[in-house]
TORBASE-456418 format. One line per 10 residues: for each residue x, y, z of C-alpha. Coordinates in steps of 0.02 Angstrom, whole numbers, plus 50000, padded with zeros to 5 digits. Example, Ala and Ser with C-alpha at 12.3 -4.5 7.8 and 13.67 -1.06 7.14 Angstrom:
50615,49775,50390  50684,49947,50357
end
This chain:
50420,50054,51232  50423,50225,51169  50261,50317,51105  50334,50323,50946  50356,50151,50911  50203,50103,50983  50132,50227,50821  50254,50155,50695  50208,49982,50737  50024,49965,50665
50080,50076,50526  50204,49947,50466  50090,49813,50474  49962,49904,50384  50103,49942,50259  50159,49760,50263  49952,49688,50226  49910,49826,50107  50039,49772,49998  50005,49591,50012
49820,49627,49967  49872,49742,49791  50006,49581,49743  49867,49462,49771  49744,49565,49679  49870,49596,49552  49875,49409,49510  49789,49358,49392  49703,49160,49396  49748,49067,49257
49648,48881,49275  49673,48753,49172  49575,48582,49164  49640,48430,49073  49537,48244,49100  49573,48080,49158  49787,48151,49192  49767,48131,49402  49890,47981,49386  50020,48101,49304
50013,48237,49427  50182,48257,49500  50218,48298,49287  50076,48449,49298  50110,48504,49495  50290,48530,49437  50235,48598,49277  50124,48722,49394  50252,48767,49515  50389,48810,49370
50262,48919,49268  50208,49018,49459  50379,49053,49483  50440,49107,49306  50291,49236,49311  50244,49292,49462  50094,49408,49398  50000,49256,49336  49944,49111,49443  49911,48946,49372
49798,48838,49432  49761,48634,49371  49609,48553,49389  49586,48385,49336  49417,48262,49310  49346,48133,49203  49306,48131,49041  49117,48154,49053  49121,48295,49170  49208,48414,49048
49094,48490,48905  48951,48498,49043  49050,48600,49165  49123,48693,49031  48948,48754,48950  48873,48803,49134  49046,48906,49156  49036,48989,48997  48847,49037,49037  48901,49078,49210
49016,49218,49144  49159,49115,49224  49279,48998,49147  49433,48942,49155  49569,48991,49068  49604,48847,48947  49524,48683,48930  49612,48500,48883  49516,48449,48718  49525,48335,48573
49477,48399,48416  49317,48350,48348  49279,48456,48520  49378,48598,48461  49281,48586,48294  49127,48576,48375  49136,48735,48489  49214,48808,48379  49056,48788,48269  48955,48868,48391
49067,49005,48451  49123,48931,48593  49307,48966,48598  49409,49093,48535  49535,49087,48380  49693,49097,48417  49792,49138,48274  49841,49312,48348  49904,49253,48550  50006,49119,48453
50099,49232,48311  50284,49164,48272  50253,49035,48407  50174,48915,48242  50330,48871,48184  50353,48795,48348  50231,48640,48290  50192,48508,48172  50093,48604,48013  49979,48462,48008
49930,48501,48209  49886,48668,48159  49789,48608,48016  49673,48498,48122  49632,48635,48251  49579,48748,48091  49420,48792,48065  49358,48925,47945  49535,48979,47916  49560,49017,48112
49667,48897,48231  49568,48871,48385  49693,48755,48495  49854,48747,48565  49917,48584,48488  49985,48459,48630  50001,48271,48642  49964,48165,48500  49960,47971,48412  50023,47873,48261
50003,47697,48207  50141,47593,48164  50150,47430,48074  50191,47280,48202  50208,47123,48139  50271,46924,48175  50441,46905,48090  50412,46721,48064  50242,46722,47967  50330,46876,47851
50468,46764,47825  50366,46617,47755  50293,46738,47624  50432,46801,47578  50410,46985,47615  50596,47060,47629  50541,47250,47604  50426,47371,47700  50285,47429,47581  50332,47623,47529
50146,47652,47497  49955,47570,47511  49977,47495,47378  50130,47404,47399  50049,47376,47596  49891,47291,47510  49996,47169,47389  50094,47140,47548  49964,47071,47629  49874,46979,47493
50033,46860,47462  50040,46837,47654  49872,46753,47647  49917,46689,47513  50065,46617,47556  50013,46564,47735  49830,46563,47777  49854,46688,47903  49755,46864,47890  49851,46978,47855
49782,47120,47959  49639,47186,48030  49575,47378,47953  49496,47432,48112  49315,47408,48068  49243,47392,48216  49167,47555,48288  49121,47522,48453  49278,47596,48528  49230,47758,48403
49380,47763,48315  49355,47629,48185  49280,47616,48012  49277,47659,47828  49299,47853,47842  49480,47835,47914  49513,47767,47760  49444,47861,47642  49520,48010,47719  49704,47914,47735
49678,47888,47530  49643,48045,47484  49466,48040,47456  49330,48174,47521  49178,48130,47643  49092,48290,47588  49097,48405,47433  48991,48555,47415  48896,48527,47595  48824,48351,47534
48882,48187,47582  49012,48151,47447  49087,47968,47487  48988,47860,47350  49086,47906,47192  49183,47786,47089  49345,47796,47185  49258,47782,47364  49168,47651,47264  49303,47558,47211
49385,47576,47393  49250,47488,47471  49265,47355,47352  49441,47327,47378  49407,47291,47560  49263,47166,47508  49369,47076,47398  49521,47054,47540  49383,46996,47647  49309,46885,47543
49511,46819,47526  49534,46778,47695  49641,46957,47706  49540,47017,47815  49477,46924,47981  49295,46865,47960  49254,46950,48141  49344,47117,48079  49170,47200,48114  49191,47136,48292
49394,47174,48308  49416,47287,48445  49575,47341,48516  49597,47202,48649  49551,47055,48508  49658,47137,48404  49808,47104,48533  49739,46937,48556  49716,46884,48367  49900,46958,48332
49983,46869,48492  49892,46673,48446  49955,46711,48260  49790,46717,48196  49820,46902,48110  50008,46933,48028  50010,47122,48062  49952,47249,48184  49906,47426,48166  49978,47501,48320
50052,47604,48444  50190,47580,48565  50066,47560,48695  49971,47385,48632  50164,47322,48602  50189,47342,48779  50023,47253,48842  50095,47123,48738  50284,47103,48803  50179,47095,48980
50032,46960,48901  50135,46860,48790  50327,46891,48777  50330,46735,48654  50219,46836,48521  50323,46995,48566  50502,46906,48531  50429,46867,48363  50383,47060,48328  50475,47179,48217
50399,47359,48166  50387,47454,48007  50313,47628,47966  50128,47633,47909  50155,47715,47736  50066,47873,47690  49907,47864,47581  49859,47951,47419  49794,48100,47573  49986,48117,47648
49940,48064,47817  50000,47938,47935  49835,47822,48013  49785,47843,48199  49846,48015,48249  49724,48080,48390  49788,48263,48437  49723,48359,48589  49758,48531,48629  49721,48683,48758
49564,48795,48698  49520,48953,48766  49338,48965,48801  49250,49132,48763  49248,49235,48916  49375,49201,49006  49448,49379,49067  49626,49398,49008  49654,49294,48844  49859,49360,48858
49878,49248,49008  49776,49102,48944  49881,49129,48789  50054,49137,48910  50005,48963,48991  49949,48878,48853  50102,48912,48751  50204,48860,48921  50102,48703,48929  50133,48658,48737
50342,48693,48723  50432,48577,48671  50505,48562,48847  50332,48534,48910  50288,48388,48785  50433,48304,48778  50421,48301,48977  50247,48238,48940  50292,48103,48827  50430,48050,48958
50277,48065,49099  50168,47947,49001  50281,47844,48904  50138,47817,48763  50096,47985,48691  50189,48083,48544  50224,48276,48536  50148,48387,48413  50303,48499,48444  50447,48456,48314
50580,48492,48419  50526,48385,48536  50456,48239,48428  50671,48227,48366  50742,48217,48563  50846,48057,48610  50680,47987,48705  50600,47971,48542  50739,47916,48418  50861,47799,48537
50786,47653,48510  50761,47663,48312  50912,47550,48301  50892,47417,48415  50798,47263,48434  50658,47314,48550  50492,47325,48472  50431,47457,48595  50593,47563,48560  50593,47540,48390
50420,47597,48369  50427,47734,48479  50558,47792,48361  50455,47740,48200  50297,47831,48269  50389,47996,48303  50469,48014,48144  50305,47985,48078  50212,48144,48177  50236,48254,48033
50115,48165,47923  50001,48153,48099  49817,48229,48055  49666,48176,48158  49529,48134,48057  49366,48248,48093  49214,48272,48011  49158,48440,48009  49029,48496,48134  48921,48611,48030
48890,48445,47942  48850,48330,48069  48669,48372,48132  48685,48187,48213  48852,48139,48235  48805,47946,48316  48640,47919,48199  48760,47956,48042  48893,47841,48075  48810,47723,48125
48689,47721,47954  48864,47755,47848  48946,47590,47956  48803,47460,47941  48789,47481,47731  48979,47467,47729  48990,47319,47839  48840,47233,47725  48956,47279,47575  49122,47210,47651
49036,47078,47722  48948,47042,47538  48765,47069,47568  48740,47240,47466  48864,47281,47330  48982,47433,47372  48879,47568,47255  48709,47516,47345  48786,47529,47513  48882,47685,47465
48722,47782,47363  48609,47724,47519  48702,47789,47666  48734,47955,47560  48576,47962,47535  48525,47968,47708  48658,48080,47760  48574,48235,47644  48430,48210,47696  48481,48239,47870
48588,48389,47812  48454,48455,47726  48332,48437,47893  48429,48519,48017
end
């Protein structure tokens, strides 16, 4: 071996490292956590692997863990000087940290990339005029309900609004004995109650910073729920209704009609395929507020801090394509895109013609996701989020149930949510 070579050699390989080392510290980390997604991970090591390749400069990394873990490990990180990149949220989160200047706005990093999504996503990770999420997966309910009990009362035409819904229902009873649904009450699951609904009609929960929800119309609301339970509309346990009774009250034929997603019609077609031959599906029509009930949108948030808010910005658009949430949807089977595009693929609409419940309401529910909006009480106004609905839920359960009359219940639990405003 000549002397030569013997030089050249460790000066290649000294070449050959030191650029290495300047790619590698040319990358820049890009984490992302999501919660409770480990069972769908060939969907995000494939959505990792793509994104690496497509920009080599940027290295993403996904980090999944349960639900609980996340806002603690995301506060330390924060105070730490170190967090990740984007963070999986829903969005009385985003409205939360957002409230405390947790998260950055992201109006800017998106631009023209809004027109990409539902206007209604954007609208529910606004706060103070600034969008603080990129939207991702999301929910609608649909209307499922037995054929055969609909045919003995002689309904022939899906209700076009809530007030063709609620007449619907009272001449099912009426007709039939059967209750006619169940309004999702209960609130031990955390999604149920009486604000839903006032938000799905139209009416406001606060005006002015002060609880706003006992004025004639939210009055007169609450009284139109005490009256279809007093009928035998409602369920007498509809305080107790949780999702899995629900399922079970529907599939024995004890309740007519189901508010629903794709997902409880396919724990049914697995529980009790002689209830789920009986099901057809409808649209839930749109309230007096334009909405459509039971959307639940989450979303990628950028936490304040994190060191490069362009890359964040470059996965979490990646992450929230269409491609990416129609691939989702297809990964999970249950959720809906807040993409349009996406919401409009053959996936979503080729069952709207046939005779499988599960297709058709697949179909149903994504047509609906324009009129999606997750109902969220803001933060700033919430001093104690669990004390305050659970004050607001027990005077509206003694009203619906007929112990207080609605304008007691209504003037009480307003009442008690000032003075807590006015405390904090």
């Amino acid at each position: 071996m000549s002397k030569r070579f013997k030089l050249v050699r460790p000066l290649m390989l000294a070449a050959l490292l030191s650029s290495t080392f300047a790619q590698a510290a040319d990358t820049t980390k890009v984490e992302f956590w999501t919660f409770n997604l480990a069972k769908f991970a060939p969907y995000w090591n494939d959505t990792v692997q793509r994104f690496n390749k497509a920009n080599p400069e940027l290295e993403a990394v996904w980090v999944d863990m349960n639900w609980d873990q996340v806002l603690p490990k995301l506060i330390s990180a924060i105070a730490a000087g170190n967090p990740p990149a984007l963070v999986n949220f829903n969005t009385p989160w985003t409205h939360e940290f957002a409230h405390k200047d947790l998260i950055i706005p992201l109006d800017a990093l998106i631009g023209k990339n809004k027109a990409e999504y539902q206007p209604g996503a954007l609208a529910d990770l606004t706060v103070n005029g600034k969008i603080y999420g990129f939207p991702f997966y999301n929910a609608v309910s649909v209307i499922a309900y037995n054929k055969e009990i609909l045919n003995k009362s002689g309904i022939k035409t899906d209700p076009k609004n809530f007030d063709q819904f609620i007449s619907a229902a009272r001449e099912i009873t009426k007709k039939t004995g059967v209750a006619a649904f169940s309004p999702k009450l209960a609130t031990k699951s955390g999604d149920g109650g009486m604000i839903p609904w006032f938000q799905y009609m139209g009416l406001p929960i606060f005006e002015k910073g002060k609880a706003a929800f006992n004025s004639p119309k939210h009055v007169k609301a609450v009284q139109l729920f005490a009256d279809l339970y007093k009928q035998g509309v409602l369920p007498k346990d509809s305080f107790r209704l949780e999702y899995e009774q629900e399922i079970a009250g529907y599939g024995a034929g004890k309740i007519a009609m189901m508010t629903t997603g794709p997902t409880a019609l396919g724990k049914l077609v697995t529980d009790n395929k002689p209830a789920y031959d009986k099901t057809a599906v409808m649209a839930f029509p749109a309230g007096d507020g334009k909405m459509a009930l039971g959307a639940w949108l989450m979303s990628f948030v950028a936490p304040k801090g994190y060191k490069s808010p362009e890359a964040a910005a470059k996965l979490g658009l990646f992450l929230t394509n269409s491609e990416q949430q129609l691939g989702f949807s297809q990964a999970t089977g249950t959720t809906f895109p807040s993409a349009r595009k996406a919401a409009e693929s053959a996936f979503f609409m080729s069952g709207a013609n046939g005779g499988d419940p599960v297709g058709v309401a697949r179909a149903t529910a994504a047509k609906s996701m324009g009129a999606a909006r997750t109902l969220t009480l803001p933060a700033a106004l919430m001093p104690d989020d669990t004390s305050m609905r659970k004050e607001f839920n027990d005077e509206v359960q003694a009203a619906v149930e007929g112990r207080k009359s609605a304008k007691e219940a209504l003037d009480t639990a307003a009442k008690k949510w000032n003075a807590r405003i006015a405390a904090k």
